[in-house]
FIFIBA-321990 format. One record per residue (C-alpha): residue in three letters; x, y, z. Coordinates in nm, 4 decimals. Layout:
# residues N
(ALA (X Y Z))
...
//
This chain:
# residues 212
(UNK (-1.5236 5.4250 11.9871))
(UNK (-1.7858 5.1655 11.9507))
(UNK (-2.0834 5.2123 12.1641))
(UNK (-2.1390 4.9736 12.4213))
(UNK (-2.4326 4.7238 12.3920))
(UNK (-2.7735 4.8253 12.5882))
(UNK (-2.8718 4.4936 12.7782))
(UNK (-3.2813 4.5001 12.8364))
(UNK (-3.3150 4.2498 13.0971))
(UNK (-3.1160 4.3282 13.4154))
(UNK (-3.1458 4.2530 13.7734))
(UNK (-3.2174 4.4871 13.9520))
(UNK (-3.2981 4.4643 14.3239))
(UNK (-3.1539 4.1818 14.5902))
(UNK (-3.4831 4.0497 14.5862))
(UNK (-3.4986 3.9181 14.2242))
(UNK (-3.1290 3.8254 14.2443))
(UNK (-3.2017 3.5505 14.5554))
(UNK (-3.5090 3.4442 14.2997))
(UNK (-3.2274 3.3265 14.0746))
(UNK (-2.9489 3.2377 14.2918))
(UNK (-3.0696 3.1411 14.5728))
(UNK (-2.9416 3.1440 14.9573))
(UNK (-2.6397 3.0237 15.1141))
(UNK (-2.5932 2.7238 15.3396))
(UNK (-2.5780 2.7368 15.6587))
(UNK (-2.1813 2.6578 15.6728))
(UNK (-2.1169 2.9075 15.4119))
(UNK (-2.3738 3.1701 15.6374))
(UNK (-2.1758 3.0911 15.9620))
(UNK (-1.8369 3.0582 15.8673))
(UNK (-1.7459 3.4136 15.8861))
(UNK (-1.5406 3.5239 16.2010))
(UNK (-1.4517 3.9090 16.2892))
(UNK (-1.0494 3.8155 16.3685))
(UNK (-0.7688 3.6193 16.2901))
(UNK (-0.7759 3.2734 16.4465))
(UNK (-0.4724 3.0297 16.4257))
(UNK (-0.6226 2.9125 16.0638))
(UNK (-0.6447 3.2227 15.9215))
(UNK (-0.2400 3.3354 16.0476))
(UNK (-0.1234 3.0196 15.9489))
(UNK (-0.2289 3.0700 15.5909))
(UNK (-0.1282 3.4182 15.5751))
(UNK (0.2277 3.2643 15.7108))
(UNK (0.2282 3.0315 15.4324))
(UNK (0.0974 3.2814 15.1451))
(UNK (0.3476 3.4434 14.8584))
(UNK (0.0600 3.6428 14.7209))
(UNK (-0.2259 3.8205 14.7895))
(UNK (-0.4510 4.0796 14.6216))
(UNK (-0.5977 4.4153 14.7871))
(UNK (-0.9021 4.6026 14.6643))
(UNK (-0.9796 4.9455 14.7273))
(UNK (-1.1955 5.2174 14.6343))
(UNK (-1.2197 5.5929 14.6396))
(UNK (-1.4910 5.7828 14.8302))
(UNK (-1.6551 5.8105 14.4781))
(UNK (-1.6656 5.4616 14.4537))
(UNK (-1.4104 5.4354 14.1704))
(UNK (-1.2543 5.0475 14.1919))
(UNK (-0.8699 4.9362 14.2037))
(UNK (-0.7414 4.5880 14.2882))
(UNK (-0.3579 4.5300 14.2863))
(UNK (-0.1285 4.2442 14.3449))
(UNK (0.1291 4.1874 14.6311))
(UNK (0.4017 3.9136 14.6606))
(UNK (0.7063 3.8198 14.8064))
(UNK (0.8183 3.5100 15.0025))
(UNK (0.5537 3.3394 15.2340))
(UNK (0.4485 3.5005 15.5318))
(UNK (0.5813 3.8649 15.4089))
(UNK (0.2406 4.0203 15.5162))
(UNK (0.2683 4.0191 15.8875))
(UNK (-0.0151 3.9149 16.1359))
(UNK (0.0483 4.1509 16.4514))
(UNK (-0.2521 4.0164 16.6175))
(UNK (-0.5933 3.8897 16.6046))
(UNK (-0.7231 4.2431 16.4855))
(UNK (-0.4555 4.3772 16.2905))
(UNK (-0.2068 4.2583 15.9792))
(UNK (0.0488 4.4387 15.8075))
(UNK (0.1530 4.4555 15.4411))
(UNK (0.5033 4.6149 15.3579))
(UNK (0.4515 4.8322 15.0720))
(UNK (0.7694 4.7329 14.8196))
(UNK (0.8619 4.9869 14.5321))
(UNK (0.6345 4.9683 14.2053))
(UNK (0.5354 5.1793 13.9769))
(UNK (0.4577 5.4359 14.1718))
(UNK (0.1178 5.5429 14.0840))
(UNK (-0.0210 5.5034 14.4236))
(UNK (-0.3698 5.4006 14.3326))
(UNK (-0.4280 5.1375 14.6601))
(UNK (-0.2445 5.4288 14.8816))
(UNK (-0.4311 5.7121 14.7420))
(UNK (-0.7998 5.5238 14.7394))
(UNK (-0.7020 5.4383 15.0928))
(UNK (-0.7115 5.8172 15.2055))
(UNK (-1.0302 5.8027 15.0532))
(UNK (-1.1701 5.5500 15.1577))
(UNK (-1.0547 5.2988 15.4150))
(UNK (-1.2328 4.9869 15.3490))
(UNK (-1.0339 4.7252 15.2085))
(UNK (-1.0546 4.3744 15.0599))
(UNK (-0.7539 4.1461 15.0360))
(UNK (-0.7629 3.7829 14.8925))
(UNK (-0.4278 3.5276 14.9963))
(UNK (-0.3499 3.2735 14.8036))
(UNK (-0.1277 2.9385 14.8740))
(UNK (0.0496 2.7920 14.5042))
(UNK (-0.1229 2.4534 14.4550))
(UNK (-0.4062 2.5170 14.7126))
(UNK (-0.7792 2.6296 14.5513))
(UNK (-0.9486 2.7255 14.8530))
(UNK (-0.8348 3.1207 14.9135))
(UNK (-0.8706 3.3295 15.2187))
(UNK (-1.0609 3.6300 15.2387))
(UNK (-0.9888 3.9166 15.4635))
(UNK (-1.2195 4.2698 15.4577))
(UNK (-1.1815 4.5833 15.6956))
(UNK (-1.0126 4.9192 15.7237))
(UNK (-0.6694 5.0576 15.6412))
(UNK (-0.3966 5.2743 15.7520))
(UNK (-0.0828 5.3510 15.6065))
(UNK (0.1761 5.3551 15.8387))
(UNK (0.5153 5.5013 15.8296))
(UNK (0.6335 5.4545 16.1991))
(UNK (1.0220 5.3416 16.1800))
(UNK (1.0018 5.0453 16.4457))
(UNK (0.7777 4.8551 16.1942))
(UNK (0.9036 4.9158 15.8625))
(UNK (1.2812 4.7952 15.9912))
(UNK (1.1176 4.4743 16.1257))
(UNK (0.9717 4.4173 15.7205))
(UNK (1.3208 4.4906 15.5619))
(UNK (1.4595 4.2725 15.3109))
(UNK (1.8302 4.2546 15.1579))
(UNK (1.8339 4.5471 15.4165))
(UNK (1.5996 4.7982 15.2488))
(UNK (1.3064 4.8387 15.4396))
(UNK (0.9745 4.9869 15.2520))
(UNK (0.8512 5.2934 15.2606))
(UNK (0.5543 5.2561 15.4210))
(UNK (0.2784 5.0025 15.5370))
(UNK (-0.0787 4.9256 15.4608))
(UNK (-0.2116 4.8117 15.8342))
(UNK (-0.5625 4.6495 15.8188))
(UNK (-0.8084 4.6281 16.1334))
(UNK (-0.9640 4.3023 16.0585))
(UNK (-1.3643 4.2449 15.9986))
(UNK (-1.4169 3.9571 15.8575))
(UNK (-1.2586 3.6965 15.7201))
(UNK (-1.3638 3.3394 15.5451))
(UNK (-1.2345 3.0085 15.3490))
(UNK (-1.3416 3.0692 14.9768))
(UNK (-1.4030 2.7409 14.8005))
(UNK (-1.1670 2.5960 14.5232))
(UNK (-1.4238 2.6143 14.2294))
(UNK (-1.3041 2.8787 14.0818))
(UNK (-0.9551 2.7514 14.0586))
(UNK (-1.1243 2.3768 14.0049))
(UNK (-1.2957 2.5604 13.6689))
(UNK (-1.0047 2.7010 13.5368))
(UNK (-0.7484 2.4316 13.6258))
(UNK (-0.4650 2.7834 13.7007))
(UNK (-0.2797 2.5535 13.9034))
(UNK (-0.2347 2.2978 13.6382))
(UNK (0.0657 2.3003 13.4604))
(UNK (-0.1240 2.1259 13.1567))
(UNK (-0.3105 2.4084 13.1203))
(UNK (-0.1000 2.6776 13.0837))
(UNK (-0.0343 2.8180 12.7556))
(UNK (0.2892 2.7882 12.5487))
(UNK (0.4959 3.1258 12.6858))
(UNK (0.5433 3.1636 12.2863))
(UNK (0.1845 3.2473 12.2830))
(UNK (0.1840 3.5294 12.5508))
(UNK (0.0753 3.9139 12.4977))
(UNK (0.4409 4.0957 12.4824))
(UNK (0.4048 4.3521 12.8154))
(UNK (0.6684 4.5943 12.5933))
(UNK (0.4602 4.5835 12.3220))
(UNK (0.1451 4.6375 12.5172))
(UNK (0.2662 4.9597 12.7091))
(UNK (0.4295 5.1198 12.4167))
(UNK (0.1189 5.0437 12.2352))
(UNK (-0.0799 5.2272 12.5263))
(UNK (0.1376 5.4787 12.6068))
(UNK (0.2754 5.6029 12.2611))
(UNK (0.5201 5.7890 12.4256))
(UNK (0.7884 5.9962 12.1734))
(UNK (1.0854 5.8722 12.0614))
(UNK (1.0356 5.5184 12.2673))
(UNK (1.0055 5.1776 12.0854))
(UNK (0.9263 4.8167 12.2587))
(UNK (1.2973 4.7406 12.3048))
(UNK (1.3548 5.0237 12.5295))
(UNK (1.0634 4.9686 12.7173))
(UNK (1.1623 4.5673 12.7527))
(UNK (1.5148 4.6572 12.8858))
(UNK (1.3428 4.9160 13.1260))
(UNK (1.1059 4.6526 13.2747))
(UNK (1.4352 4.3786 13.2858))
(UNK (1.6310 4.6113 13.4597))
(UNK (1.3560 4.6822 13.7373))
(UNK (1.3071 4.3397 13.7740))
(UNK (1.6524 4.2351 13.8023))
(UNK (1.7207 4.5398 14.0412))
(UNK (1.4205 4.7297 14.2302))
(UNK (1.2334 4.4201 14.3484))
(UNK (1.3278 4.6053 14.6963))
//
């Protein structure tokens, strides 16, 4: 493996980091609130998909997607939200990390909309029946439930999405073009006696059938 370049001029303390950056506004400085106001549920209600970071008590990183139709994460009150945990793949990282380590960032977004909401605090996963039945779908319920005891939570502005035009159709490259998942995960996982048709029918089939 190729060793990784050495960079010689790094940042290295907050102080020399606001000498390049700079400070915040004072909109962006106050607009952080500690709970869910009618904003903030009403773009949770209206959100397909969201993204939840997590790390381990070592510090070791994991972000992972959610998504389902809008409003499938579940705002209980101003302090608390709900995420229904559907099947995957089983690996567990946000759950496990989450034993670890509580603190949690999530990031909703709204198809067409650049401005995202941010949401930070702690986690629990819950298992209690009364909730999970409430958050079934096609009448399968999940598992379990990531609960989150909210911190914070802020508008984050659209330049990001303004940069890289993701909501664009324009933009979007020809699906001819695309990196082949099958082809990537057999490549990865070089497991015996497989081959990237096998491992294409396996992801069709738990698309077409374990979405829930």
């Amino acid at each position: 493996m190729a060793e990784g370049k050495v960079f010689k001029d790094t940042v290295s303390s907050e102080e020399e980091l606001r000498s390049i950056v700079g400070f915040s506004s004072e909109l962006v400085k106050n607009k952080v609130i500690g709970f869910l106001d009618h904003h903030c549920s009403d773009f949770i209600s209206r959100s397909p998909f969201m993204v939840i970071s997590t790390s381990d008590h070592y510090g070791n990183c994991d972000v992972s997607p959610r998504g389902d139709m809008p409003g499938f994460v579940e705002v209980l009150n101003e302090k608390q939200l709900i995420i229904p945990d559907r099947p995957g793949n089983k690996r567990m990282d946000t759950m496990r990390n989450i034993l670890s380590n509580p603190q949690v960032g999530l990031l909703f977004f709204i198809p067409g909309m650049g401005e995202t909401l941010r949401v930070n605090g702690k986690a629990v996963i819950v298992k209690e029946k009364e909730v999970l039945d409430k958050m079934a779908i096609n009448g399968k319920k999940p598992l379990l439930g990531i609960a989150v005891e909210v911190e914070e939570c802020f508008m984050h502005c659209a330049k990001a999405f303004k940069r890289s035009g993701l909501w664009e159709p324009h933009t979007w490259p020809d699906k001819g073009t695309l990196p082949s998942p099958s082809k990537v995960l057999f490549d990865h996982a070089k497991l015996p006696g497989s081959s990237v048709d096998a491992i294409e029918k396996a992801l069709e089939e738990s698309y077409t059938k374990r979405l829930y």
